[in-house]
GUZAVEX-938618 format. One record per residue (C-alpha): residue in one letter; x, y, z. Coordinates in steps of 0.1 Angstrom, whole numbers, always signed. Layout:
BEGIN
<pt><resn>a</resn><east>X</east><north>Y</north><up>Z</up></pt>
...
// end
This chain:
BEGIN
<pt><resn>x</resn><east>-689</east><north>-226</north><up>+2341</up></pt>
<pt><resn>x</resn><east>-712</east><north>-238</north><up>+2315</up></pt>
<pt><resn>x</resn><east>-741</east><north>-215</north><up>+2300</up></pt>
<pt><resn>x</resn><east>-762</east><north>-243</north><up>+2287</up></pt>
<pt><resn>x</resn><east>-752</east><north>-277</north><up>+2282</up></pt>
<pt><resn>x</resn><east>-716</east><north>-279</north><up>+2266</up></pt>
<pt><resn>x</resn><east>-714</east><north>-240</north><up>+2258</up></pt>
<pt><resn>x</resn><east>-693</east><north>-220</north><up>+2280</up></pt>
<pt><resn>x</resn><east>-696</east><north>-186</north><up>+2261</up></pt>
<pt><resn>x</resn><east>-719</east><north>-167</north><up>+2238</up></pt>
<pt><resn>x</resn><east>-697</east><north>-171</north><up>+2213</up></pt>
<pt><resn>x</resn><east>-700</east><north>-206</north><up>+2213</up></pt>
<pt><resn>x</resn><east>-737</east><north>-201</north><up>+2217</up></pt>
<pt><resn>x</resn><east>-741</east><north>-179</north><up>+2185</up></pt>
<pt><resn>x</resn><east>-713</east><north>-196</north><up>+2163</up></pt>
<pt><resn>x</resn><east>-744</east><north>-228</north><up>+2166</up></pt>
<pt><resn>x</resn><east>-765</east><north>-205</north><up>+2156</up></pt>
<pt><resn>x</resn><east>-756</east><north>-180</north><up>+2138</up></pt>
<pt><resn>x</resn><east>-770</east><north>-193</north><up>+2102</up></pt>
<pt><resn>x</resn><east>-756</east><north>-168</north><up>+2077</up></pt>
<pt><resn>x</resn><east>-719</east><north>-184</north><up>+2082</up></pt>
<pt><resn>x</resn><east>-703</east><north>-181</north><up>+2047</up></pt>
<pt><resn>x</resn><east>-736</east><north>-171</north><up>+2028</up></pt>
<pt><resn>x</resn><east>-739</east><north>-147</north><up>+2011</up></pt>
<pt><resn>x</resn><east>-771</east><north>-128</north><up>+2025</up></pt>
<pt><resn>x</resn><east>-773</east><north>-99</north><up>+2001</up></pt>
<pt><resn>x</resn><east>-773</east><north>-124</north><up>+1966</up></pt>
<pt><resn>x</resn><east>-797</east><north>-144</north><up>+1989</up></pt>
<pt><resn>x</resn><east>-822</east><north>-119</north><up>+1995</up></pt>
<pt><resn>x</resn><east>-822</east><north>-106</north><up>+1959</up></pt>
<pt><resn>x</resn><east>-827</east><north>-138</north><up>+1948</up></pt>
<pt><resn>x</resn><east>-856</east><north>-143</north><up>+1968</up></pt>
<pt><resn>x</resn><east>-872</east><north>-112</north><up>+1960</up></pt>
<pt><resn>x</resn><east>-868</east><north>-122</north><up>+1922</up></pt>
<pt><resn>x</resn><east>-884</east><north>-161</north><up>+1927</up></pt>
<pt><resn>x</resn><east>-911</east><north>-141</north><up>+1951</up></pt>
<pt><resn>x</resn><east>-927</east><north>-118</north><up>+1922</up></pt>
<pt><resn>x</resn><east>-920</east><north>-137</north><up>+1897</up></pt>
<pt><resn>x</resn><east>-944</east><north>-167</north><up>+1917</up></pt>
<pt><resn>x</resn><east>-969</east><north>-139</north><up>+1926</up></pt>
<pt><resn>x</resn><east>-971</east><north>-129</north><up>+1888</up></pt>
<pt><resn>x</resn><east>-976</east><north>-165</north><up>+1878</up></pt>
<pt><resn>x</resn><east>-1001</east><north>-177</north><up>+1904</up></pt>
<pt><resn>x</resn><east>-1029</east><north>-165</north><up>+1914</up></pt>
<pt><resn>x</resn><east>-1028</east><north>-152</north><up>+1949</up></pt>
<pt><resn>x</resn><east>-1048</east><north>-128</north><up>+1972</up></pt>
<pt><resn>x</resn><east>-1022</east><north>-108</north><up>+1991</up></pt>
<pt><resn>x</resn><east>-1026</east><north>-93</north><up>+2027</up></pt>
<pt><resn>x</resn><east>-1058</east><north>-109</north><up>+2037</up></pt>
<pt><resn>x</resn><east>-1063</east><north>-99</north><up>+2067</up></pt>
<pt><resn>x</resn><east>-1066</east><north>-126</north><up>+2095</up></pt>
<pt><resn>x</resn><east>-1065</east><north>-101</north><up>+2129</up></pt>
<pt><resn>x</resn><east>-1069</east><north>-66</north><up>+2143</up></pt>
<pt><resn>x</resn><east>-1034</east><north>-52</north><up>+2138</up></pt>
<pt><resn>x</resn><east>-1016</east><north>-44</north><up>+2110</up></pt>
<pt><resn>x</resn><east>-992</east><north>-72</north><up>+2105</up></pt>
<pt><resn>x</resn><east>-1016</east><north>-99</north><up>+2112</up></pt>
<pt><resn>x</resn><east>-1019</east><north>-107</north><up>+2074</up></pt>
<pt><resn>x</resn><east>-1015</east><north>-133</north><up>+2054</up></pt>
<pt><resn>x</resn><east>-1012</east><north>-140</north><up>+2015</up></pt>
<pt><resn>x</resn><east>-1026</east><north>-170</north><up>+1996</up></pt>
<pt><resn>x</resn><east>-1021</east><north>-188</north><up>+1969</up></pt>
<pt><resn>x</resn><east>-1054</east><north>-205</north><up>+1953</up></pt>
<pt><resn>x</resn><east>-1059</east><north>-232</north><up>+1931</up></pt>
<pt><resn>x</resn><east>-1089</east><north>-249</north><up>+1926</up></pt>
<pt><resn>x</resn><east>-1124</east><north>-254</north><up>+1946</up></pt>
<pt><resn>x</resn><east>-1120</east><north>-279</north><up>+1976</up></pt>
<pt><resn>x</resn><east>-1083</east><north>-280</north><up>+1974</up></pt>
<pt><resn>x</resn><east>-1055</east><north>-291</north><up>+2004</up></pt>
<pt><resn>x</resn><east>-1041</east><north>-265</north><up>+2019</up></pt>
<pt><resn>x</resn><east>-1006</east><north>-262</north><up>+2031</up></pt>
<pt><resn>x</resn><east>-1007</east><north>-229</north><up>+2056</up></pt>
<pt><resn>x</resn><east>-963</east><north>-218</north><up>+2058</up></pt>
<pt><resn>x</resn><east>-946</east><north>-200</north><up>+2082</up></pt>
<pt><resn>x</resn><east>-915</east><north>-184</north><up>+2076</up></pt>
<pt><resn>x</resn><east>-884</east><north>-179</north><up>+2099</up></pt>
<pt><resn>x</resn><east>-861</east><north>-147</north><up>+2107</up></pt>
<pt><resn>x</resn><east>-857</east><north>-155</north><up>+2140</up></pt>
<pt><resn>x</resn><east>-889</east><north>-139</north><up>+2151</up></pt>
<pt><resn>x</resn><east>-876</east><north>-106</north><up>+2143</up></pt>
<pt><resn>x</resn><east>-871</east><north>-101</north><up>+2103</up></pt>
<pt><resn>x</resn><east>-887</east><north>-115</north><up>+2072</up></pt>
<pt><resn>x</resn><east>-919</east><north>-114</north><up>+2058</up></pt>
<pt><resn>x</resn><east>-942</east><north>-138</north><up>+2040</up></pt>
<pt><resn>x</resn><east>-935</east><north>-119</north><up>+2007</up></pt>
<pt><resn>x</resn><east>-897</east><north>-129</north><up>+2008</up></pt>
<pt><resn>x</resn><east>-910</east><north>-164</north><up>+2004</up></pt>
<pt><resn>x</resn><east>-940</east><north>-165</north><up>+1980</up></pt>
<pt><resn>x</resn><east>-914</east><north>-185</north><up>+1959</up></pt>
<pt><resn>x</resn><east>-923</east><north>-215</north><up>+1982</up></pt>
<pt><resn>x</resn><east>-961</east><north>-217</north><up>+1970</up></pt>
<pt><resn>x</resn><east>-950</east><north>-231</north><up>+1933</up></pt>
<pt><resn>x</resn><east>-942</east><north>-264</north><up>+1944</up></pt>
<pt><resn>x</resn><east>-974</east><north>-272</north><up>+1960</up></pt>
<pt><resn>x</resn><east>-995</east><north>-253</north><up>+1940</up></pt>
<pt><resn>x</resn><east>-983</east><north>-272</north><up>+1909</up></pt>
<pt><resn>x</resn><east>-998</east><north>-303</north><up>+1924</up></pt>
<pt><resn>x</resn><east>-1033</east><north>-283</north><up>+1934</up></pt>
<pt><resn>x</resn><east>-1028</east><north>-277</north><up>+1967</up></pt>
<pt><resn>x</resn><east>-1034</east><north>-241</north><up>+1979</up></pt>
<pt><resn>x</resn><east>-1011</east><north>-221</north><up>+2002</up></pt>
<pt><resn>x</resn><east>-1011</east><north>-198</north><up>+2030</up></pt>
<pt><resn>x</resn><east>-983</east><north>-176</north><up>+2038</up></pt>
<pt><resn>x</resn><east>-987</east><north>-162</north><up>+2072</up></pt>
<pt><resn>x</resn><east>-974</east><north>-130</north><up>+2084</up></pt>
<pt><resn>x</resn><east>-968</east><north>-116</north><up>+2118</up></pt>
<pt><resn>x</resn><east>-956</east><north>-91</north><up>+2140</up></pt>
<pt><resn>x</resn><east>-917</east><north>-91</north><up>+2146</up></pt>
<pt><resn>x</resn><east>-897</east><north>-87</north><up>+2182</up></pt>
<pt><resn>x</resn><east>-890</east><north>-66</north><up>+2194</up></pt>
<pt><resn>x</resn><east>-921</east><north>-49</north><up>+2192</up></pt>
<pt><resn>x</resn><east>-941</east><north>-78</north><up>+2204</up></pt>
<pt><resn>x</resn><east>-931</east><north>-111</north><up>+2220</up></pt>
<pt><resn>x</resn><east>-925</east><north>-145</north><up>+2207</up></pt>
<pt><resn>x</resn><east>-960</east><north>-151</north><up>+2227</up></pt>
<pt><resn>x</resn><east>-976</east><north>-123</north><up>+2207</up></pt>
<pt><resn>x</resn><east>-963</east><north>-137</north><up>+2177</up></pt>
<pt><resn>x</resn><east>-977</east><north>-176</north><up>+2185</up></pt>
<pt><resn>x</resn><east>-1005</east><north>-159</north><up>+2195</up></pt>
<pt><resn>x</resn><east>-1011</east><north>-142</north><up>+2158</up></pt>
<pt><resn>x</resn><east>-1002</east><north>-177</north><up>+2144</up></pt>
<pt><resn>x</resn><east>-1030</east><north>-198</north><up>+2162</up></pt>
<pt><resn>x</resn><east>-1055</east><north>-167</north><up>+2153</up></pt>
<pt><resn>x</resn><east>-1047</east><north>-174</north><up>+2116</up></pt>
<pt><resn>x</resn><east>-1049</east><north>-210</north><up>+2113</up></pt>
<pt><resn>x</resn><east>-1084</east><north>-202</north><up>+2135</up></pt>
<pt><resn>x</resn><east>-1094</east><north>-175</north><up>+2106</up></pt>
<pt><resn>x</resn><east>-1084</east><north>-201</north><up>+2079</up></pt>
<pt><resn>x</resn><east>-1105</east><north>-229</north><up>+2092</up></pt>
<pt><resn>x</resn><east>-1137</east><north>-208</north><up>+2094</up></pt>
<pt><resn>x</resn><east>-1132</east><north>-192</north><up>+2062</up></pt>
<pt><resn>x</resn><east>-1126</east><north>-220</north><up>+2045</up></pt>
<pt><resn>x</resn><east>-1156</east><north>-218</north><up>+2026</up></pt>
<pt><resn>x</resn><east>-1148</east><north>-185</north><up>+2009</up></pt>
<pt><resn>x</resn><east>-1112</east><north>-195</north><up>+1999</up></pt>
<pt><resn>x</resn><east>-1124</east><north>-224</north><up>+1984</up></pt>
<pt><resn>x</resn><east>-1100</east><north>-245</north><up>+2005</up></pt>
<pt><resn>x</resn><east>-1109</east><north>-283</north><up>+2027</up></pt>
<pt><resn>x</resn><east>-1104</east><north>-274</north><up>+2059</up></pt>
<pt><resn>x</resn><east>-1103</east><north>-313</north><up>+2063</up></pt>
<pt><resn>x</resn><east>-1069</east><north>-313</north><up>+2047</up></pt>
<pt><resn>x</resn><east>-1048</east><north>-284</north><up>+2066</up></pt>
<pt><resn>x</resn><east>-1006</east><north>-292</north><up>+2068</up></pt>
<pt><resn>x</resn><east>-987</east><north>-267</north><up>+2085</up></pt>
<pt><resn>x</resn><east>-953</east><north>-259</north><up>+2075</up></pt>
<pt><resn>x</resn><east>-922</east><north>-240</north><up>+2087</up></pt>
<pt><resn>x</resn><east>-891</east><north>-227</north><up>+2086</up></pt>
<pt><resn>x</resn><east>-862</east><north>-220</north><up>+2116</up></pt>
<pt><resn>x</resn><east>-884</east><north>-199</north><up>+2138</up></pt>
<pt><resn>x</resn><east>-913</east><north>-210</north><up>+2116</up></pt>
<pt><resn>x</resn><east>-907</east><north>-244</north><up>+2126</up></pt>
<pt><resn>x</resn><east>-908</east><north>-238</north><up>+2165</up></pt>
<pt><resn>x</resn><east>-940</east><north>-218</north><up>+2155</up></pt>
<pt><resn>x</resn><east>-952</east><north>-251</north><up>+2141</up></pt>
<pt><resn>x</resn><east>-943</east><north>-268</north><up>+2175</up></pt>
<pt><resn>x</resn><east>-967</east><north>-243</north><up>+2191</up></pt>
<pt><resn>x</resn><east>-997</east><north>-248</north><up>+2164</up></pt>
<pt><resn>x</resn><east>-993</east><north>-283</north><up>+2175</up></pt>
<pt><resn>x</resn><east>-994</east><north>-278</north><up>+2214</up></pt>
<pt><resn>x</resn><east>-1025</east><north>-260</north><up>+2208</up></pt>
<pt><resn>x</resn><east>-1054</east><north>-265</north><up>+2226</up></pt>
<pt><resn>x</resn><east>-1080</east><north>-262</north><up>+2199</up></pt>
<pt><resn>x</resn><east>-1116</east><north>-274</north><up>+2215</up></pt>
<pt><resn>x</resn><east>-1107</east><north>-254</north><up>+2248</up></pt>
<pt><resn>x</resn><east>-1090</east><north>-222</north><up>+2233</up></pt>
<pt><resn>x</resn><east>-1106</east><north>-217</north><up>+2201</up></pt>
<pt><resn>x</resn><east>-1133</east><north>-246</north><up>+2206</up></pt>
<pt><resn>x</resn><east>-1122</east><north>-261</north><up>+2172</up></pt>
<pt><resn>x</resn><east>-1111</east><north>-295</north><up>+2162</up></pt>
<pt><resn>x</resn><east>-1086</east><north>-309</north><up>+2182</up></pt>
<pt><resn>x</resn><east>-1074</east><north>-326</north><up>+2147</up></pt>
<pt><resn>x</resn><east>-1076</east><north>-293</north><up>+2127</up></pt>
<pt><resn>x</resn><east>-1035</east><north>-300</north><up>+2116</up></pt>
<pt><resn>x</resn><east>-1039</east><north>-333</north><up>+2095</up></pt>
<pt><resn>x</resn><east>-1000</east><north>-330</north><up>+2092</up></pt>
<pt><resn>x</resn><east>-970</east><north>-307</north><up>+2098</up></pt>
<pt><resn>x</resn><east>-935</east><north>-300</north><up>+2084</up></pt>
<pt><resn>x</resn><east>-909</east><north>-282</north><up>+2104</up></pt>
<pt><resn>x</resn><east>-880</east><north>-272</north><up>+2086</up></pt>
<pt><resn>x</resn><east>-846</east><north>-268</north><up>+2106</up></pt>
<pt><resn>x</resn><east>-868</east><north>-262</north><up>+2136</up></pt>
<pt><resn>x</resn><east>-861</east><north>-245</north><up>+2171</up></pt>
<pt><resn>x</resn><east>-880</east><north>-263</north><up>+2196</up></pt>
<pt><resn>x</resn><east>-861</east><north>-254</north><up>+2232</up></pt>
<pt><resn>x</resn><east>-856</east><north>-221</north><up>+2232</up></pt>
<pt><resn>x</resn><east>-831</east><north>-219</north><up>+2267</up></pt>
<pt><resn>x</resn><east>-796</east><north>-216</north><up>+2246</up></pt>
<pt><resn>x</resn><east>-812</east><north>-184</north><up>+2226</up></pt>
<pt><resn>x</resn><east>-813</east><north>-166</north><up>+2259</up></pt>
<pt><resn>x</resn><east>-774</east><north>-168</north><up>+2264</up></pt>
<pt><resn>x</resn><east>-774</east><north>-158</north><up>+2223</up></pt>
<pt><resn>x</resn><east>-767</east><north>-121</north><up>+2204</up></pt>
<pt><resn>x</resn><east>-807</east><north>-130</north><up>+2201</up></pt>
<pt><resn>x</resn><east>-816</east><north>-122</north><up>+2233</up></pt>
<pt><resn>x</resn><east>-816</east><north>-79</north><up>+2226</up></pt>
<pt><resn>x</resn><east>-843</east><north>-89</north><up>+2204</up></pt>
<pt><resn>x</resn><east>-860</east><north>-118</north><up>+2219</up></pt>
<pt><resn>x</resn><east>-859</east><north>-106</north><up>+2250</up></pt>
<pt><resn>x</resn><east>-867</east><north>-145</north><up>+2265</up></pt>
<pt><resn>x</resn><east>-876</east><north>-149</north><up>+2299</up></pt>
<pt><resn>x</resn><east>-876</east><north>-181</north><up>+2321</up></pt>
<pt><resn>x</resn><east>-910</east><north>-181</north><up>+2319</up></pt>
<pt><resn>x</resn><east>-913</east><north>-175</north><up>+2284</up></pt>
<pt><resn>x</resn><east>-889</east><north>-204</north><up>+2276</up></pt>
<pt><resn>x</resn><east>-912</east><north>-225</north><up>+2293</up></pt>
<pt><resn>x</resn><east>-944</east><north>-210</north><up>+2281</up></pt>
<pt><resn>x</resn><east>-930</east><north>-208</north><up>+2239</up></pt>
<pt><resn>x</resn><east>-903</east><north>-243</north><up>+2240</up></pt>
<pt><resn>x</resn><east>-925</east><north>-263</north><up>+2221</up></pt>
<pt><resn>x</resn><east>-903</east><north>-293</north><up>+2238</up></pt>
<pt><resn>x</resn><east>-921</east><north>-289</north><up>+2269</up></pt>
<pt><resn>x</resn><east>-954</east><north>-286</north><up>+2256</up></pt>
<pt><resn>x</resn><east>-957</east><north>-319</north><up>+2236</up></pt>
<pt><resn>x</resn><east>-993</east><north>-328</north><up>+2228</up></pt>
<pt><resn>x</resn><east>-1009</east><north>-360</north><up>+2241</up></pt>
<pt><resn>x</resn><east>-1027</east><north>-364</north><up>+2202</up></pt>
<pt><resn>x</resn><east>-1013</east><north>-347</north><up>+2174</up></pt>
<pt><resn>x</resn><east>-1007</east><north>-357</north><up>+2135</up></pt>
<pt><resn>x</resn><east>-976</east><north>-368</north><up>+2115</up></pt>
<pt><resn>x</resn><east>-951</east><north>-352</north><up>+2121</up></pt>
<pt><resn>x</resn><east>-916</east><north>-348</north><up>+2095</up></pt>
<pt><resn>x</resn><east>-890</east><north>-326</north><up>+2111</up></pt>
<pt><resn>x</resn><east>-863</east><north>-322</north><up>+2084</up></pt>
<pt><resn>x</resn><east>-823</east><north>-303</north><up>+2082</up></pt>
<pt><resn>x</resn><east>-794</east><north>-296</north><up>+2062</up></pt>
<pt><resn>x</resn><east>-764</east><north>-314</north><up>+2065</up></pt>
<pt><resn>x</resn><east>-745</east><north>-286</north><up>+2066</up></pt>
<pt><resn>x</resn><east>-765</east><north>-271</north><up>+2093</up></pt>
<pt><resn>x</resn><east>-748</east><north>-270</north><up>+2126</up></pt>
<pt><resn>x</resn><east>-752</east><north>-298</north><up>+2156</up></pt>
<pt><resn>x</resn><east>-771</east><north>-281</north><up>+2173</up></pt>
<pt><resn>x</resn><east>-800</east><north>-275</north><up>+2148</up></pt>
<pt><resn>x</resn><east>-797</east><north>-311</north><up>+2141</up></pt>
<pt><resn>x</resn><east>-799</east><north>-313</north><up>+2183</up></pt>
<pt><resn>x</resn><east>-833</east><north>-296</north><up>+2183</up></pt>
<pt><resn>x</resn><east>-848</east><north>-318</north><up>+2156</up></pt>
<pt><resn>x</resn><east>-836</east><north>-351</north><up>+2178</up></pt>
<pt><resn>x</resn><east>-846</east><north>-338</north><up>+2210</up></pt>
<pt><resn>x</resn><east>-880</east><north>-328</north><up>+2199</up></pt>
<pt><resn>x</resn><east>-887</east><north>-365</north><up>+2176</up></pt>
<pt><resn>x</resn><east>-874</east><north>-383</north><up>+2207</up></pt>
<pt><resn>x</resn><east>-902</east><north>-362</north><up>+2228</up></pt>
<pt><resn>x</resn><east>-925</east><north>-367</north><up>+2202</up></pt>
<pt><resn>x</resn><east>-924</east><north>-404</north><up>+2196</up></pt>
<pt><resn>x</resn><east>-921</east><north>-408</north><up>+2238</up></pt>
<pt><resn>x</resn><east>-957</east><north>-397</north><up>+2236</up></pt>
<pt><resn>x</resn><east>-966</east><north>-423</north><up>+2208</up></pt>
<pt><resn>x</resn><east>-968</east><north>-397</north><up>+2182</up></pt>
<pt><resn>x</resn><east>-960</east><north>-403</north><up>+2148</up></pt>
<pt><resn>x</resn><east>-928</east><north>-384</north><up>+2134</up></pt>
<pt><resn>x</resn><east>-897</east><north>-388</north><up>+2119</up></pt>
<pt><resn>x</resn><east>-864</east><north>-375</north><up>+2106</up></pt>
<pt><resn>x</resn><east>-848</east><north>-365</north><up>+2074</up></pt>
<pt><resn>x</resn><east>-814</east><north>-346</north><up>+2070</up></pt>
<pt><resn>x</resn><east>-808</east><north>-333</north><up>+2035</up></pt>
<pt><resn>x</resn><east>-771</east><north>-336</north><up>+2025</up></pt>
<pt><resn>x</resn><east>-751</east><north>-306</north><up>+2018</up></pt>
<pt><resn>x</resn><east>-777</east><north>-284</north><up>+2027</up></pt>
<pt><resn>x</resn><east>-771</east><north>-248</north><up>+2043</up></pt>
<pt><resn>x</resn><east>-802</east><north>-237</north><up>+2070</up></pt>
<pt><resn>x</resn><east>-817</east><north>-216</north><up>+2038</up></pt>
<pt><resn>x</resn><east>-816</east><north>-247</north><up>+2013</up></pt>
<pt><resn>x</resn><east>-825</east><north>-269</north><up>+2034</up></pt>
<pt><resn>x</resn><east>-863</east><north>-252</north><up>+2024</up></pt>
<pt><resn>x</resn><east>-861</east><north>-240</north><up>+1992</up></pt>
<pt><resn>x</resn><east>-871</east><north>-276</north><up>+1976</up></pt>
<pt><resn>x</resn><east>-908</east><north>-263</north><up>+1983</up></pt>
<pt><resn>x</resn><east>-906</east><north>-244</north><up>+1954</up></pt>
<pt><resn>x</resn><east>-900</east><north>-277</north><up>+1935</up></pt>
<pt><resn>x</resn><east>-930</east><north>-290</north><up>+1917</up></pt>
<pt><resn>x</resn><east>-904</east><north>-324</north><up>+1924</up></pt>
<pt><resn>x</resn><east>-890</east><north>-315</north><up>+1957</up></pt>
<pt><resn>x</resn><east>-880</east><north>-332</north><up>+1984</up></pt>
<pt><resn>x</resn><east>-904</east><north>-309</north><up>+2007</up></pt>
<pt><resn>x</resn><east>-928</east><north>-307</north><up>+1977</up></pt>
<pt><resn>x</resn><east>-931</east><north>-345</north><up>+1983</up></pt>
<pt><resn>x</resn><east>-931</east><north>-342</north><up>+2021</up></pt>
<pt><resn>x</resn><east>-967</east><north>-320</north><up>+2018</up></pt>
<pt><resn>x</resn><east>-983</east><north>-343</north><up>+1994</up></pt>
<pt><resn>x</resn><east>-980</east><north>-372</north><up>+2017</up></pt>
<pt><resn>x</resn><east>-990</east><north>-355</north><up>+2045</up></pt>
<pt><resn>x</resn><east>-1020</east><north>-343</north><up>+2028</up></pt>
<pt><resn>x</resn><east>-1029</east><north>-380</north><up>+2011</up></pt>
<pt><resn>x</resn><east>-1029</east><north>-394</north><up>+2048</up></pt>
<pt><resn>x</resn><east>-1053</east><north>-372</north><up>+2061</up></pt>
<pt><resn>x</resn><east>-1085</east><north>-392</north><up>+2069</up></pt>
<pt><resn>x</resn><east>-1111</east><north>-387</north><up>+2043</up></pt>
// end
């Protein structure tokens, strides 16, 4: 008996997943949490704007000058750790090219759902766009980034039904990055996850952005380690393939060698490879 496609087991089903084989999490985390406050001394930043009602509907941003890009980041934890301070590391790559950032926070499962938590991320791209003005960003030139769990929240910003929901642009996202993404969310529910998560069939349906691919959307660059497991690289192909079958623009790049948390830390590269990625994306939005 098979649990989903080839997996028989959890334990198949979490060794794909689990991300924190041979890392050492608790060197990774204070390494972090030294790049973070060292960017947020450098740069200036506004910290725990406040984009919602509750308390963790926050974000922090990173400014640079009047009229710039902006590049609005999600971070991962599969829905249920992490914070947009563990990352304010990642706003010195763009920022060192003028492009502002937005680091969103949210709430974490299990105290809400994943739908609660897309929910929270549509509401502050929404806040971003109409206070654009005030943060001195274009809201002509918005990219979207994320990583692991902010990457399927990326999927969802995209199947977003801006006019009809929000009654914004249906181009609001000139571009988006997902970084070793989760876009079908049915093998999590078999997962050590699921305690957390708490997935539903509907909810699979309702927050896979693989079934919700968008008949118009923007470039699109889904990106990996190489030393990520098949079946991140899986969820990447899968979702391209969907993507492009709708006539979308989108492709591939795996980065050699790297583990799921490298595979994003170029962002904080005034040269990196994901530093690059945003810049493009920004210089092909339509002026």
């Amino acid at each position: 008996m098979r649990l989903y496609r080839d997996f028989r087991n959890q334990e198949e089903i979490d060794r794909a997943y689990r991300t924190d084989a041979g890392v050492d999490l608790g060197a990774l985390v204070k390494r972090y949490a030294t790049l973070s406050a060292r960017a947020r001394d450098r740069l200036p930043c506004r910290l725990g704007l406040r984009y919602g009602p509750t308390r963790s509907e926050t974000l922090d941003f990173f400014s640079t000058r009047p009229g710039a890009p902006l590049v609005v980041f999600i971070h991962g934890g599969y829905w249920r750790l992490g914070s947009a301070g563990d990352v304010s590391m990642l706003a010195l790559g763009p920022t060192a090219h003028g492009v502002a950032v937005a680091a969103v926070d949210y709430a974490l499962c299990p105290a809400v759902t994943i739908d609660e938590i897309t929910r929270q991320c549509r509401a502050a791209l929404a806040w971003i766009w109409h206070n654009a003005a005030e943060l001195q960003v274009d809201r002509n030139r918005i990219v979207v980034a994320g990583h692991s769990a902010g990457g399927h929240l990326v999927g969802m910003l995209l199947a977003t039904d801006w006019p009809g929901q929000y009654g914004l642009p249906a181009d609001l996202i000139k571009g988006a990055l997902a970084v070793s993404g989760l876009f079908d969310l049915r093998p999590l529910r078999y997962s050590w996850l699921q305690s957390k998560i708490q997935l539903t069939a509907e909810a699979i349906e309702r927050q896979s952005p693989l079934f919700h691919i968008p008949t118009s959307g923007p470039p699109l660059v889904l990106t990996c380690g190489g030393a990520e497991s098949e079946e991140f690289h899986r969820q990447s192909r899968d979702y391209l393939a969907a993507w492009h079958k709708a006539g979308l623009d989108g492709r591939f790049i795996e980065q050699p060698g790297a583990d799921h948390f490298a595979a994003v830390e170029s962002l904080a590269e005034a040269d990196g490879l994901l530093t690059t990625i945003t810049r493009e994306l920004i210089a092909r939005a339509p002026t």
